[in-house]
Each structure stands twice: as C-alpha cells, then as structure tokens.
MARLO-728037 format. One record per residue (C-alpha): x, y, z; residue in one letter; residue number from 1. Coordinates in Angstrom, 3 decimals, always signed. Example, Ala and Ser with C-alpha at 12.3 -4.5 7.8 and 13.67 -1.06 7.14 Angstrom:
<nodes>
NODE          X          Y          Z   rest    nr
NODE    +12.300     -4.500     +7.800      A     1
NODE    +13.670     -1.060     +7.140      S     2
</nodes>
This chain:
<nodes>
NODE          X          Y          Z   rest    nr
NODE    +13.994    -25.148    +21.497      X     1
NODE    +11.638    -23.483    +23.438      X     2
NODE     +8.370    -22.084    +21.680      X     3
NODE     +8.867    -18.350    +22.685      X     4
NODE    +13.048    -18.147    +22.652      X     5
NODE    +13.680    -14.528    +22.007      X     6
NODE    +12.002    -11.585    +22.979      X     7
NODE     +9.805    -10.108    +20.180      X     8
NODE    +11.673     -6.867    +20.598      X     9
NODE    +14.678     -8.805    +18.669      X    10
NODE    +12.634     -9.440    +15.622      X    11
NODE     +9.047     -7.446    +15.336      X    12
NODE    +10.070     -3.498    +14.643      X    13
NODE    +12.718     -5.832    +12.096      X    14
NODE     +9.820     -8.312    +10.138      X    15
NODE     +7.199     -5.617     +9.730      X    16
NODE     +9.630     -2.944     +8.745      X    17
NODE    +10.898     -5.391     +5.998      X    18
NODE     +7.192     -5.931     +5.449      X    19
NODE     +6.736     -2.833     +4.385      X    20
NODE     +9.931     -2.042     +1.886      X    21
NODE     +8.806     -3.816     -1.095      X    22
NODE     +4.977     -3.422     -0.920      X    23
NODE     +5.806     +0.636     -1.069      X    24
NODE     +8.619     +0.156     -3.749      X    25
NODE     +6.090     -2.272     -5.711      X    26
NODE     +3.024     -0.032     -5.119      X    27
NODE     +4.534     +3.767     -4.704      X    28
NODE     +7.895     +4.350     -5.612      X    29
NODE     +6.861     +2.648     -9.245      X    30
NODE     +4.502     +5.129     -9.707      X    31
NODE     +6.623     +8.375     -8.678      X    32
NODE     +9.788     +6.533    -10.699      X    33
NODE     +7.895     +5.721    -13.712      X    34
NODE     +6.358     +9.788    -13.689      X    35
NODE     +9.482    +11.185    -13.053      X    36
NODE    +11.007     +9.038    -16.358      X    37
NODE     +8.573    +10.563    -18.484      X    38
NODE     +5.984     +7.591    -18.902      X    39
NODE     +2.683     +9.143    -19.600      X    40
NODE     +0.031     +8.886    -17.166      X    41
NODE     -2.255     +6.551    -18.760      X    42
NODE     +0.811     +3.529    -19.341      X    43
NODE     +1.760     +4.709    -15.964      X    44
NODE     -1.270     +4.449    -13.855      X    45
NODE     -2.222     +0.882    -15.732      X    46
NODE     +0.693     -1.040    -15.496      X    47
NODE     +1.507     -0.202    -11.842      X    48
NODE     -2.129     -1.289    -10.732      X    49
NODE     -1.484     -4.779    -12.720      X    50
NODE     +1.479     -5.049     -9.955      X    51
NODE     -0.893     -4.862     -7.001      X    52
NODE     -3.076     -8.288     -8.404      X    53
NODE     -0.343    -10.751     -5.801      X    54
NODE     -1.850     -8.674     -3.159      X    55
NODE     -5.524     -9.236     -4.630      X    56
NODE     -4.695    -13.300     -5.112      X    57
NODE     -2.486    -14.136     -2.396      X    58
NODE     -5.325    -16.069     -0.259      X    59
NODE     -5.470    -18.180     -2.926      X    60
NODE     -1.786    -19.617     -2.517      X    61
NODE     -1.790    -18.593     +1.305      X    62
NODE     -2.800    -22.892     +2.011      X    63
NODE     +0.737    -23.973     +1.111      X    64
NODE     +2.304    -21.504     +2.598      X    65
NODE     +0.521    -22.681     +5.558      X    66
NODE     +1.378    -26.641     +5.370      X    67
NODE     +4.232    -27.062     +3.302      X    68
NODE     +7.690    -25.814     +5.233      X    69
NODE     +8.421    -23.495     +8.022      X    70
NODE     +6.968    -19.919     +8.142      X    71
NODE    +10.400    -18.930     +8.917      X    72
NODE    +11.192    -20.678     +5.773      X    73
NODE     +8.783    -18.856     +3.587      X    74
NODE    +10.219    -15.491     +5.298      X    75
NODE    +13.976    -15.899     +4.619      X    76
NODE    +12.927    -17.233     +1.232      X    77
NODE    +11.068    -14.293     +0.032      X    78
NODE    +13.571    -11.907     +1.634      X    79
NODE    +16.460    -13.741     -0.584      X    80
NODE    +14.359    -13.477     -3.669      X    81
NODE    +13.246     -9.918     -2.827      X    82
NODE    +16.706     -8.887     -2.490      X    83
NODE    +17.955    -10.208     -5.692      X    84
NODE    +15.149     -8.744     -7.728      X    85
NODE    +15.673     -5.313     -5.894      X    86
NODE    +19.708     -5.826     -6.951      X    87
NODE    +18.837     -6.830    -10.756      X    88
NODE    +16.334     -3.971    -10.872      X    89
NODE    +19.197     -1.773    -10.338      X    90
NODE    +21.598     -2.731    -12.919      X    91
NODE    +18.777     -3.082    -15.454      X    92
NODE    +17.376     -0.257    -15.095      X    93
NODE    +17.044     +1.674    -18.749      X    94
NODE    +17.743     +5.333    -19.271      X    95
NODE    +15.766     +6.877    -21.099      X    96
NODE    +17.190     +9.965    -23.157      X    97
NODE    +16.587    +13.480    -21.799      X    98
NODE    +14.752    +14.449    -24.349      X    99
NODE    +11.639    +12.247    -24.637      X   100
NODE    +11.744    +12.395    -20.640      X   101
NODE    +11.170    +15.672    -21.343      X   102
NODE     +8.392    +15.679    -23.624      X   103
NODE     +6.749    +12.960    -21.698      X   104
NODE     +6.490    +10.274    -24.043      X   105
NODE     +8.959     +7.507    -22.602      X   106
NODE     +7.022     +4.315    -23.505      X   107
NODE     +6.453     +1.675    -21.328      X   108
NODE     +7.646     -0.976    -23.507      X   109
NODE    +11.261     -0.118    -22.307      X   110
NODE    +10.609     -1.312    -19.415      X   111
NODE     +9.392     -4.416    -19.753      X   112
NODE    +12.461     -6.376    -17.696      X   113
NODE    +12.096     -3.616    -15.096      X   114
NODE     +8.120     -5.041    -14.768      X   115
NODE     +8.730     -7.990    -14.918      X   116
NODE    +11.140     -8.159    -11.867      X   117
NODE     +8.892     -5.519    -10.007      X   118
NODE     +6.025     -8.547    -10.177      X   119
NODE     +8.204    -11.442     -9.090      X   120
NODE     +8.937     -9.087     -6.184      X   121
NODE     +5.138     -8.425     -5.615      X   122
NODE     +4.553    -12.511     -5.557      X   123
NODE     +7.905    -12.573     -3.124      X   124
NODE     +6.211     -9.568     -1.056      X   125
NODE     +2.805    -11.208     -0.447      X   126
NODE     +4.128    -14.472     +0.238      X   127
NODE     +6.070    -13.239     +2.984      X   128
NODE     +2.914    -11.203     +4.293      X   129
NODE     +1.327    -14.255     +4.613      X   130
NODE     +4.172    -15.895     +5.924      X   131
NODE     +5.042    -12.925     +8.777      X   132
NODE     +1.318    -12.746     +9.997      X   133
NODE     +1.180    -16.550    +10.684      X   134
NODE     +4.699    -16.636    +12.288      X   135
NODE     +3.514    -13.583    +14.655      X   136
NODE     +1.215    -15.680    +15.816      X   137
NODE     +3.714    -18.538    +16.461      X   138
NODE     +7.034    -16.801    +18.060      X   139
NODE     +4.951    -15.468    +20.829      X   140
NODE     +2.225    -15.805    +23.288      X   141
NODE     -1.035    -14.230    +22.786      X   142
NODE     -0.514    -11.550    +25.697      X   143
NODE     +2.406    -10.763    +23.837      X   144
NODE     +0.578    -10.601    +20.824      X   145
NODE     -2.000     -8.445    +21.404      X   146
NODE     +1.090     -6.317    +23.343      X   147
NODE     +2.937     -5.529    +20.350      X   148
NODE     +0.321     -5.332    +17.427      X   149
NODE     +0.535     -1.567    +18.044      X   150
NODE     +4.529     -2.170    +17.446      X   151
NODE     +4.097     -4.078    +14.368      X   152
NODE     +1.715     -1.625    +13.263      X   153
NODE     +3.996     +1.464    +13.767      X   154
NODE     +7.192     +0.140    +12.214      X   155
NODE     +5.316     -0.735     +9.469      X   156
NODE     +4.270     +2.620     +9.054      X   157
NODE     +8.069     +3.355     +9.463      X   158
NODE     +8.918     +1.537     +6.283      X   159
NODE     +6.131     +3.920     +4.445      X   160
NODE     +8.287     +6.659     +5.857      X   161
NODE    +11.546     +5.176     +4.482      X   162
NODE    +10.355     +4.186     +1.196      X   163
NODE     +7.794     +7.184     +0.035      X   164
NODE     +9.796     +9.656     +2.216      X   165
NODE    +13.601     +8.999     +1.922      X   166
NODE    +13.821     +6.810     -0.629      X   167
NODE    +11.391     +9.536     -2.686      X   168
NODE    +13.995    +12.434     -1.269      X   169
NODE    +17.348    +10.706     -2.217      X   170
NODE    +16.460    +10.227     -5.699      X   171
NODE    +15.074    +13.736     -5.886      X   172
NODE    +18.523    +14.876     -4.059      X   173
NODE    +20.541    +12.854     -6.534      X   174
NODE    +18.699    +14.252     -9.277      X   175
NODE    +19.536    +17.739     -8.068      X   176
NODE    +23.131    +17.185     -7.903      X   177
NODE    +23.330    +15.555    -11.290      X   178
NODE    +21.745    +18.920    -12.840      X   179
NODE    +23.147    +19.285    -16.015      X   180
NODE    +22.251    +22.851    -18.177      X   181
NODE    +22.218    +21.329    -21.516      X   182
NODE    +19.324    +19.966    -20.877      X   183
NODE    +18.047    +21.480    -18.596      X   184
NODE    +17.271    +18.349    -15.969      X   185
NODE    +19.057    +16.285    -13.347      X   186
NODE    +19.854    +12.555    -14.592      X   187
NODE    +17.043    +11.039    -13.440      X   188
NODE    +17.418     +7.011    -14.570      X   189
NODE    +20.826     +7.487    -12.875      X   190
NODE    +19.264     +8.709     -9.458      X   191
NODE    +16.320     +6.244     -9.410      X   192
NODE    +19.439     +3.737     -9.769      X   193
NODE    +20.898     +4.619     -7.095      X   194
NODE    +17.887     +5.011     -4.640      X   195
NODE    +16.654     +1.596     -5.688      X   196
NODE    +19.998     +0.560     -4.687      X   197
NODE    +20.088     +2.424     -1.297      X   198
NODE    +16.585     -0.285     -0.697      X   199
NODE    +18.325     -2.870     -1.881      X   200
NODE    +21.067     -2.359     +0.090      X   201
NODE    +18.828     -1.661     +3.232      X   202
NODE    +17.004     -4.707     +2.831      X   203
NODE    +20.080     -7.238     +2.321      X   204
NODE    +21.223     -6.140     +5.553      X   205
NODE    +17.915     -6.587     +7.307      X   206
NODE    +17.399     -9.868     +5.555      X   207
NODE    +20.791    -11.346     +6.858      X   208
NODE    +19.516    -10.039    +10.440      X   209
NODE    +16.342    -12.325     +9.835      X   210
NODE    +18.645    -15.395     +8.668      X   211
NODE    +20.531    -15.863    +11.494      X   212
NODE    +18.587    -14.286    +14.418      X   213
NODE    +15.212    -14.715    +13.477      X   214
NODE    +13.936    -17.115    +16.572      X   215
NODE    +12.691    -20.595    +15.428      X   216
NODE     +9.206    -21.588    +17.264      X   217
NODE     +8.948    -24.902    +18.296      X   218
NODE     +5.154    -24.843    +16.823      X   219
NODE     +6.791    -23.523    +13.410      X   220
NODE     +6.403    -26.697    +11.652      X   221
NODE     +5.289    -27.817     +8.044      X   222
NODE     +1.833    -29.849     +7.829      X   223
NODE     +2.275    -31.863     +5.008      X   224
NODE     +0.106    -34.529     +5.649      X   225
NODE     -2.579    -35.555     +2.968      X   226
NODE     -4.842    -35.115     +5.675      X   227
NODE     -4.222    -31.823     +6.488      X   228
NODE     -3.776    -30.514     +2.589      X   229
NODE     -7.564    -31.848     +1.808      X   230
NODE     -8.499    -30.748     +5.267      X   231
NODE     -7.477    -27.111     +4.695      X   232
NODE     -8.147    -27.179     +1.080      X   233
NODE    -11.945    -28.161     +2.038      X   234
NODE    -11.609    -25.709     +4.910      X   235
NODE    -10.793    -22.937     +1.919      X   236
NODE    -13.921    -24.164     -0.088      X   237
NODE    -16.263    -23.800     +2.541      X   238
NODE    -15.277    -20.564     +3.659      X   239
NODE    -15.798    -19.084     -0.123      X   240
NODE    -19.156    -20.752     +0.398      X   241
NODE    -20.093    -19.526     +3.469      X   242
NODE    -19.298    -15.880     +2.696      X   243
NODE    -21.353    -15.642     -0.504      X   244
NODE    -23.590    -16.808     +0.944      X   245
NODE    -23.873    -14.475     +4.267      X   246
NODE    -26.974    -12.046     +4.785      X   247
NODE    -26.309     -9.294     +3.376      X   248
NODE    -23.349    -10.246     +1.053      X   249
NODE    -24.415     -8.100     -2.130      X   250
NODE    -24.090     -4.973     +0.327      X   251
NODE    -20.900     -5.606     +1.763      X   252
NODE    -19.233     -6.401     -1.218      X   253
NODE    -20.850     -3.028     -2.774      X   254
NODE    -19.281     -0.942     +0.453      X   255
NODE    -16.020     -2.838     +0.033      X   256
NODE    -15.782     -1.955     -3.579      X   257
NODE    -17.214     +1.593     -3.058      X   258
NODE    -16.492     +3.222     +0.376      X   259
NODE    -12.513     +4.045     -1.498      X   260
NODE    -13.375     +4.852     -5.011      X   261
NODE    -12.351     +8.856     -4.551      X   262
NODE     -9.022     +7.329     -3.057      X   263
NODE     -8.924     +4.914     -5.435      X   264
NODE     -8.509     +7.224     -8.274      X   265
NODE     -6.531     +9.619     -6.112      X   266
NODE     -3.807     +7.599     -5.264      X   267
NODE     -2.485     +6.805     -8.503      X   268
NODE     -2.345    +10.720     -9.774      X   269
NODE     -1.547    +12.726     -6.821      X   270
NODE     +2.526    +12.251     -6.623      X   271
NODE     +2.441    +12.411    -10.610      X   272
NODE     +0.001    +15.831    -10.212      X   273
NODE     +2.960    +17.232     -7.874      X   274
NODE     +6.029    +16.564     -9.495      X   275
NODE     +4.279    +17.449    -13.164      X   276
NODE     +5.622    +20.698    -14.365      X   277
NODE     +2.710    +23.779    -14.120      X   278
NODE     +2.376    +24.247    -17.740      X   279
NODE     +1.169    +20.705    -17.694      X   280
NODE     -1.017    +21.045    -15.054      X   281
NODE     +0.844    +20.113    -11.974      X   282
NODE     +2.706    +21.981     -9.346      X   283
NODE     +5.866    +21.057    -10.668      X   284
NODE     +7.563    +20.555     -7.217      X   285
NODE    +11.351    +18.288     -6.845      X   286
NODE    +11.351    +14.947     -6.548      X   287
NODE    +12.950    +15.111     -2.814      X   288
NODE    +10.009    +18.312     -1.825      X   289
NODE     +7.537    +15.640     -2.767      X   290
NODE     +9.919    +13.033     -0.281      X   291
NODE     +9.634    +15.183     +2.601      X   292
NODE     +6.020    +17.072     +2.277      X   293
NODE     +3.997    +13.873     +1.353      X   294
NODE     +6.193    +10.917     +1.932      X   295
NODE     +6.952    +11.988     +5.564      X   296
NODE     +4.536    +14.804     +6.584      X   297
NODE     +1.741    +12.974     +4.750      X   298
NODE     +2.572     +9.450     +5.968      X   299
NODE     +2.730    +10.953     +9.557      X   300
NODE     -0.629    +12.767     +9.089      X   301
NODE     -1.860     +9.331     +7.508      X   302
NODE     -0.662     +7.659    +10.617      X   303
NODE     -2.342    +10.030    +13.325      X   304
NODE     -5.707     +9.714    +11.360      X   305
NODE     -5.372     +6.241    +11.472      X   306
NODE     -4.934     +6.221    +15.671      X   307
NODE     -6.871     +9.075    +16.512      X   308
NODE     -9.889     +7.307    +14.394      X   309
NODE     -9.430     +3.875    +16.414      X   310
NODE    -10.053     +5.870    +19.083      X   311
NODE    -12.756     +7.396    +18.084      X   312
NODE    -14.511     +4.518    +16.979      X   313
NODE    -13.865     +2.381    +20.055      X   314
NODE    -15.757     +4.976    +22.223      X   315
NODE    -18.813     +5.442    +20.036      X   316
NODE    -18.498     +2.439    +17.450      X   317
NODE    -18.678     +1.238    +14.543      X   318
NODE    -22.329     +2.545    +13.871      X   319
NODE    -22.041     +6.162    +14.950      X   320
NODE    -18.546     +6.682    +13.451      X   321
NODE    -20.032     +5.785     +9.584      X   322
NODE    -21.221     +9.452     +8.834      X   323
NODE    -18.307    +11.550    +10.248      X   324
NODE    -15.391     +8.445     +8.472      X   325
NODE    -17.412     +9.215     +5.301      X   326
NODE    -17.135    +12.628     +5.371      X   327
NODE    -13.410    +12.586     +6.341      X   328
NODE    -12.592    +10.359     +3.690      X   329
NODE    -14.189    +12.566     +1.267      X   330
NODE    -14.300    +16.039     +1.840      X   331
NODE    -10.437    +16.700     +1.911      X   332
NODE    -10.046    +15.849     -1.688      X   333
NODE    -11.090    +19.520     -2.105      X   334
NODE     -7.662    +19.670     -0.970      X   335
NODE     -6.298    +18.720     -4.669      X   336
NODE     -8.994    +20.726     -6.029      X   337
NODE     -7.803    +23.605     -4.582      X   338
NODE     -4.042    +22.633     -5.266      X   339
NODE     -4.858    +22.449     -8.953      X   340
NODE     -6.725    +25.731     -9.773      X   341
NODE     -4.532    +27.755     -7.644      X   342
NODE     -1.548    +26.009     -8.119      X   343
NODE     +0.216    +27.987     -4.855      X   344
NODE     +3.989    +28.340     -5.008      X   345
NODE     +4.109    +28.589     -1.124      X   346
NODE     +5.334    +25.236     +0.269      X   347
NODE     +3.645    +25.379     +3.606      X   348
NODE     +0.137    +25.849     +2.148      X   349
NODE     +1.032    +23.074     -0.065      X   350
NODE     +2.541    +20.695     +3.110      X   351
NODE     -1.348    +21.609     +4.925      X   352
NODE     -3.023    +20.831     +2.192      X   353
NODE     -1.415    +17.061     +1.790      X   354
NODE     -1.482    +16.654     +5.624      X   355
NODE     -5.277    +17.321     +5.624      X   356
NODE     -6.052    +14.885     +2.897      X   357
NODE     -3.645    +12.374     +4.470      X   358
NODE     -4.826    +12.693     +7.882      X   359
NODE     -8.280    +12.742     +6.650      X   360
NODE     -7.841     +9.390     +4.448      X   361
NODE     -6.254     +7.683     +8.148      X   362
NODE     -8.979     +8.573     +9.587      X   363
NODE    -12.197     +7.594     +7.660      X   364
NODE    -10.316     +4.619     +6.709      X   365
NODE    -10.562     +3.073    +10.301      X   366
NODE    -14.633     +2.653     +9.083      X   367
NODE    -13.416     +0.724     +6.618      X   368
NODE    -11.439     -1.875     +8.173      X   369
NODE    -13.803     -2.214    +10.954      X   370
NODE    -17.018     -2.855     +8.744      X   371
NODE    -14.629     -5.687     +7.032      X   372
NODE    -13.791     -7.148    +10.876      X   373
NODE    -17.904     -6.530    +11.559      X   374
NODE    -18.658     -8.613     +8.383      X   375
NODE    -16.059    -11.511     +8.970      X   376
NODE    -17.531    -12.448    +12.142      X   377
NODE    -18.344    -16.014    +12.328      X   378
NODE    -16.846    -19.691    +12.395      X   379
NODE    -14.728    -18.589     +9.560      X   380
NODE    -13.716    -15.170    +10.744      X   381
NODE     -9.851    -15.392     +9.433      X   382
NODE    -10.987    -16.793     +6.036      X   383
NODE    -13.769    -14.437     +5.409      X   384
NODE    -11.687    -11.617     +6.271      X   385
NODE     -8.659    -12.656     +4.074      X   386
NODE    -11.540    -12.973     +1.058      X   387
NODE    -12.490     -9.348     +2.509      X   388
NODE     -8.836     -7.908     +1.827      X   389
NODE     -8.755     -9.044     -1.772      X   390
NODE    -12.202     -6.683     -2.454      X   391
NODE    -10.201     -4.281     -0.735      X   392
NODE     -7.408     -4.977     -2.891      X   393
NODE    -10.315     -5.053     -6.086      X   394
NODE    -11.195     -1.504     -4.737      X   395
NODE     -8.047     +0.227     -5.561      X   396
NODE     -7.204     -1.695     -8.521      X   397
NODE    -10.382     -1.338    -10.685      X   398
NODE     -9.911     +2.469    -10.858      X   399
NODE     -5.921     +2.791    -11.098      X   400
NODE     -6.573     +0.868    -14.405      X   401
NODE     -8.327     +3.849    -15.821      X   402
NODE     -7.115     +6.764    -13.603      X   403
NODE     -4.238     +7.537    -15.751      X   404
NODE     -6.114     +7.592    -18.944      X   405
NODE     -9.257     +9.811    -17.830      X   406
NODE     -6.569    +12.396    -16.240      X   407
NODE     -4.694    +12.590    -19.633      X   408
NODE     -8.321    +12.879    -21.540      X   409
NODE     -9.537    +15.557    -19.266      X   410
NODE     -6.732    +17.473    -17.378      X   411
NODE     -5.727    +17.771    -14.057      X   412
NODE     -8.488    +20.015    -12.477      X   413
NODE    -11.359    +18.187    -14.286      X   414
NODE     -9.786    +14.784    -13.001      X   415
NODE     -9.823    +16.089     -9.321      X   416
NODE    -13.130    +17.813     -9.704      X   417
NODE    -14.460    +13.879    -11.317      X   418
NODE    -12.940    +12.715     -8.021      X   419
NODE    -15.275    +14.896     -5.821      X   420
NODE    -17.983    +13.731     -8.028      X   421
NODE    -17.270     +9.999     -6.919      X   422
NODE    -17.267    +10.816     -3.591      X   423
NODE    -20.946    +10.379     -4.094      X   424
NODE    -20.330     +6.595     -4.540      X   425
NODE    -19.299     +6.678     -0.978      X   426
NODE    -22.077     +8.476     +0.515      X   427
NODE    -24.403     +5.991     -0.862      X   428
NODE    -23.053     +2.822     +0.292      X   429
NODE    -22.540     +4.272     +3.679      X   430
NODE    -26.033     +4.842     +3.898      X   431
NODE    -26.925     +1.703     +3.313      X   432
NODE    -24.326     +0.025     +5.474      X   433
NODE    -25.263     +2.367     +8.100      X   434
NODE    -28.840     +0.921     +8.847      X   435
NODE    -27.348     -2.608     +8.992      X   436
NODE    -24.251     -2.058    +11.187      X   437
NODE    -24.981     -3.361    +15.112      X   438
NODE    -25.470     -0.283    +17.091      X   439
NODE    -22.901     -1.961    +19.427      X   440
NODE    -20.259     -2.981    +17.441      X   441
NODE    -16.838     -1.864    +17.953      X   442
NODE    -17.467     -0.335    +20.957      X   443
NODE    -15.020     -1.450    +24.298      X   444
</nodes>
C-alpha cells in the first residue's frame, strides 16, 4: 500500500479532534463535574491534578510505543479503551443526595471507581498522543506536514470547544430542566450522566471512523528488534544525560517550572469560583452560562491569543517578545480580582472579563513554548523537548495539589489576590531568561 494513501483531509481534523476529547474530560470537565457535585475544593483541586501525572510520565513509556506494533495500532487501541471507560463512567456514576450537594461536603471517597476509570483513560489518552504525533509524521509527506499543523492545531482547539463548551452547557441545560422545588436544585449526578454519555457517544462514533478508514502507512511498522529496543533505550539515556547537563539547565528548568505558576493556581479554581453560589464567594452563574461564556468565548479568546502571539513573536522573536508575554500572562488575572470583589450580575462584563484573561493566557503562553523549542535545540531536539513537556506538565501540577486547599483556608478574593502576588514568580524568571535568550531566535 502506498506510504501516503489518503489525503490527510480524511483523517487529521478526525485524530486531533479525538485527541482532544479525553484530555479535556480528564483535565476540565472533572473539575467543573466534581464542583458542581458538591466536592469541596481542596479534595477537588488534589485529586484532579493526580489525573494529569500520564501526561507528566508518558515519555517514559513513549519507547514501546515507538517499536513494539503499529502506531495505528496504539491509536485504535486507546480509542477502544477510551471508549469503554467513558461508557462505564456513565453507568457508575454515584449520586450524591441533594442535600450534602448542597452544603458542599460530598466526599471524594464516593468516587473512587469514578477515579479510577478517569486515570486508565488518562494512561489511554497519552498513549494515543504519543501514538497520533508519530503517525502524523508517517501518513504524510513533510510538505504536507508542515501544511496542515495549523489544521491539527485548530481542530484540536475544536475539541476544547466541544468538551469545556458544549459538553459544560448540556449538563448545565439538563440540570435546568431537571429543576425540582423541593430542593431547590436541578439533578445534577443525573445530568453529568448524561453529558458524559453524549462524549462517549461522540467518541465511539469517531473511533469506528478511525478503525476502518484510518489510512495504513507503508512506513507504519513495529521495530521490535533487540537491536533497536537497546538502541532506543540507550538513545533515551543519553538524551536525559545530555539535557541535565546543558548550559544553563538550572535556569530553564526554573522558567519552565515558574513562567505558569499564576495559571497554575488559576486554572484549577476559576470554573469552581463561577459556578460557586455568591454567599460562598463565587458568582454563582449555571452550569451551561459557564459552557458558553468560558468554554466557548474563552476557548476562542484562548485561541486568538495563541495565533496573534505566533505572530508576534515571529516578527520580533523570541527575545523581544519575553517582557510584553510576561505581562500578558499576568496582568489579566486582575480580571478575577475584579470578578470577586464586585461580583457583577451583568453577563457581558463577566463574558469580557474571561475573554481578556483567556486571550491574555494564549498569548503570553506562545513565550513559553518557544523558550522550550529555543532550549531543545541540539542532536537530541525531540527528546529534550518531550523531557521539556513533562516540566511543563510539573508546572501545573505542583500548584493544583494545593490550590484547592489555600482557596478554602483563605477565601475567594484573598486566593485571587495570592495569585497576583505569584505573578512575581514570573517576572523574575523572565528576567533572567531574558539576558540568555539569542537576540535572533524565533525570528523568520
């Protein structure tokens, strides 16, 4: 069969979208799902950060993906298993009674099959990353590549869309329909049910596209040689080596860790801080607002930051962009600030205020990545930058383990304010990073 046998139209908008469906019901929808079932913040925040560590370890199983089977193997696999565990998480899915959903003090324990089959999903999920990004590189030429990374990139950004958007506003639209004046709530296990079953659903059908027309490169082959396992396992050794020991190392690894912390602690309160009710210190808005107004509007704004800052960047590089990324990644968490102590009830100051964050966040985030591609240059650029992701995963993860807890210990408004305060973290590191950036870098 001939190495490039279907046109990547067929299959790219198809793989990254299914990319993206269980990495944002692993990493996002948890979070608003959990919130919404009355899990306090602290259980909530913790346990949903322990489901991002696949994303933090897959390089280290990423070799045998690479030499034992097919990639398109390892893709229909994962999808299969994915779709089961989406399924199962469905029909096991507890319900909690009104009451302590209410009151806030649904306990995590309850959930402990509903965990477990969100992880086995997270392993599934960054498999088939791994998987996905070496068959791109197989199915097609590298013209065609480079053609449609843009593609990828933007139907990955649809599945954000679908999962924190719609997914977000069908259970909140469920949960409005199901309102029920006894007590006073919409049945909210029942509608989390259901939209977990609408991705489910979605997914099956995209994974039985995948199975049959998913094209089969004739370079798509498993290396299972014992040459080739020591080769690549040595080839996995020396990279670790050869970053730690790089110039510079301690300082990249400090901006990798750093740059994010505001974001890092953001992410993991801001949909709970929105759909919390005001006498608890939130803005108490539905589930399906929060769908549209930051699952679609924000994701969109995220997006634009995220384009207009490669822009940006590739006209005056990597160097000059540092200061104004910094400051875009930073100063719009006065947006939550502001959110918090005035707490407005009208929904379009609310909308600009998450759409300047967002964009903000897309745009200073572009630094980010391209310091990472600026300090993976070298004979083992791939390697180095895959070691590169998992700080990047590190940088989120350290401070979702404790977000939940400091919120609950010091409120809403002092959490956001604490945020600002880290924003000082990033300042610092940028400075640093600045005066060893190439003046030239990134620039076309």
């Amino acid at each position: 069969m001939s190495k490039f046998n279907s046109s990547p139209w067929s299959w790219v908008p198809t793989l990254y979208f299914a990319e993206g469906i269980p990495y944002f019901l692993v990493n996002n929808i948890s979070v608003m799902m959990f919130a919404k079932m009355g899990v306090p913040n602290g259980q909530m925040a913790f346990f949903t950060t322990l489901l991002y560590f696949p994303w933090f370890l897959k390089g280290i199983w990423s070799p045998i993906v690479d030499v034992v089977k097919t990639k398109r193997w390892w893709i229909t696999s994962m999808q299969l298993i994915m779709t089961a565990m989406m399924f199962l998480l469905m029909f096991t899915l507890p319900s909690p009674s009104a009451d302590v959903i209410k009151e806030g003090t649904t306990q995590i324990d309850i959930f402990w099959l509903t965990l477990v089959l969100f992880i086995i999903s997270a392993f599934a999920s960054a498999t088939h990353d791994i998987a996905a990004d070496g068959f791109y590189m197989l199915a097609h030429s590298q013209s065609s590549q480079a053609k449609f990374i843009g593609i990828r990139s933007v139907f990955y950004r649809v599945s954000s869309v679908f999962g924190q958007g719609v997914l977000v506003f069908i259970a909140g639209l469920v949960e409005r329909n199901t309102y029920d004046e006894a007590t006073g709530m919409g049945n909210i296990p029942y509608s989390w049910k259901i939209t977990i079953g609408v991705a489910a659903v979605t997914f099956l059908l995209v994974s039985l596209y995948h199975t049959f027309f998913l094209p089969k490169p004739a370079d798509d082959k498993p290396r299972v040689s014992a040459e080739s396992k020591s080769s690549t396992m040595a080839e996995l050794g020396n990279s670790f080596k050869t970053f730690f020991t790089k110039k510079g190392v301690l300082l990249a690894i400090a901006f990798m860790l750093l740059y994010r912390l505001p974001e890092g602690f953001l992410i993991k309160m801001c949909q709970p801080f929105l759909v919390a009710a005001q006498e608890k210190g939130g803005l108490g808005l539905g589930t399906d607002i929060v769908g549209v107004v930051y699952g679609t509007f924000g994701v969109i704004a995220l997006l634009a930051g995220g384009i207009l800052g490669g822009i940006y960047a590739s006209r005056v590089g990597l160097k000059r962009s540092l200061w104004p990324m910094a400051a875009c990644m930073t100063l719009p968490c006065l947006t939550f600030v502001y959110l918090a102590i005035c707490v407005p009830s009208n929904l379009v100051m609310v909308t600009i205020a998450l759409v300047i964050e967002q964009f903000g966040y897309g745009f200073g985030f572009t630094a980010y990545m391209l310091y990472m591609m600026y300090f993976s240059e070298g004979e083992f650029k791939t390697s180095h930058y895959a070691i590169c992701t998992a700080f990047m995963a590190l940088s989120m993860m350290l401070p979702g383990f404790v977000a939940g807890y400091i919120q609950e210990a010091i409120g809403y408004v002092n959490f956001f304010w604490m945020v600002i305060a880290c924003c000082a973290a990033t300042i610092a590191v940028t400075f640093f990073a600045k005066r060893e950036v190439d003046s030239e870098y990134g620039k076309k």
